[in-house]
N, C-alpha and C positions, 0 to 999 in steps of 0.2 A: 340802849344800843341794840340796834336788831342785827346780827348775821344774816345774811342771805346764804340758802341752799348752794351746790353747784347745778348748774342748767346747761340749756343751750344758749340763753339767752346772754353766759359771759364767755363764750368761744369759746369752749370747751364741749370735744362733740364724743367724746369715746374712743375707747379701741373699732370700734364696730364699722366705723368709718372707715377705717381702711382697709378693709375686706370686703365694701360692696362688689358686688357684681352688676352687669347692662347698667341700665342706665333709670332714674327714677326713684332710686336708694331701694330697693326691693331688698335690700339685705336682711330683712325682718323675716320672709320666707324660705330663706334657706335653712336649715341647720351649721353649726360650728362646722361639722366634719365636713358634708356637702360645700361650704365656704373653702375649707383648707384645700380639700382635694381639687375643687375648680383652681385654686392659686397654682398650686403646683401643678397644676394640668397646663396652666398658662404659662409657668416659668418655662416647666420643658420644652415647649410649642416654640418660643423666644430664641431659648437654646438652638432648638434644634434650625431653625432658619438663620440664624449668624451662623451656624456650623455650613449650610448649603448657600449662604454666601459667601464663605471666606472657600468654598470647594470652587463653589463660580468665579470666583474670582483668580485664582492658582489658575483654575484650567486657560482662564483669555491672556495670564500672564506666559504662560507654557506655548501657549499657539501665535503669541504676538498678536493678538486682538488690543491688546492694553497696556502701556508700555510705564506704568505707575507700579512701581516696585513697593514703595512707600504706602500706596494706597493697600495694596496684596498685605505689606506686614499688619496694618493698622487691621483689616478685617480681621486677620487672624489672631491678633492677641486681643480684639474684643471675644473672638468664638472661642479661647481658648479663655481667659479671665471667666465668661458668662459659665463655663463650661464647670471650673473647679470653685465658682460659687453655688453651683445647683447642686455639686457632689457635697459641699459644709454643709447646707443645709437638709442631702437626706441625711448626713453621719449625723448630727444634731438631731433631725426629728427619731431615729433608731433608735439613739442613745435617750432620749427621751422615751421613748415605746419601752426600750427593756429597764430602764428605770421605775416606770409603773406598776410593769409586771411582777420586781423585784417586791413590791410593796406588799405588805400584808394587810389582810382586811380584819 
């Protein structure tokens, strides 16, 4: 009976995969930490544009540009959800940092 290894060749591709960055799988070039900080470079960027569209969107509801009250709340509890998922995840990556630190060598 032979076992076969795990590969790529049975669908199974890594953690690594979902961390690339651009485009071409270059993930190989970056470092972990270079990877991590680009992610959350990108989540905050995300964040921060559902934040300045649900502000665009309050202001054309305030001046009567746009008469979708429904549309105003839906932006805003995606900018607000987006908002206190970015905050779990820095409490998480902290609590993970002083966790470390905690450790003795």
């Amino acid at each position: 009976m032979v076992i076969k290894g795990i590969d790529g060749n049975m669908g199974v591709n890594g953690i690594s995969r979902q961390f690339q960055t651009g485009s071409g799988g270059n993930a190989g070039n970056t470092s972990p930490v270079e990877g991590f900080t680009q992610l959350l470079g990108n989540m905050v960027n995300k964040v921060n544009d559902l934040q300045n569209q649900a502000d665009t969107a309050v202001q054309k509801l305030a001046t009567g540009e746009s008469k979708g009250l429904h549309e105003v709340m839906i932006s805003m509890e995606k900018s607000s959800i987006s908002f206190q998922f970015l905050t779990q995840v820095r409490n998480k990556a902290l609590d993970a940092y002083h966790e470390i630190m905690r450790m003795q060598i």
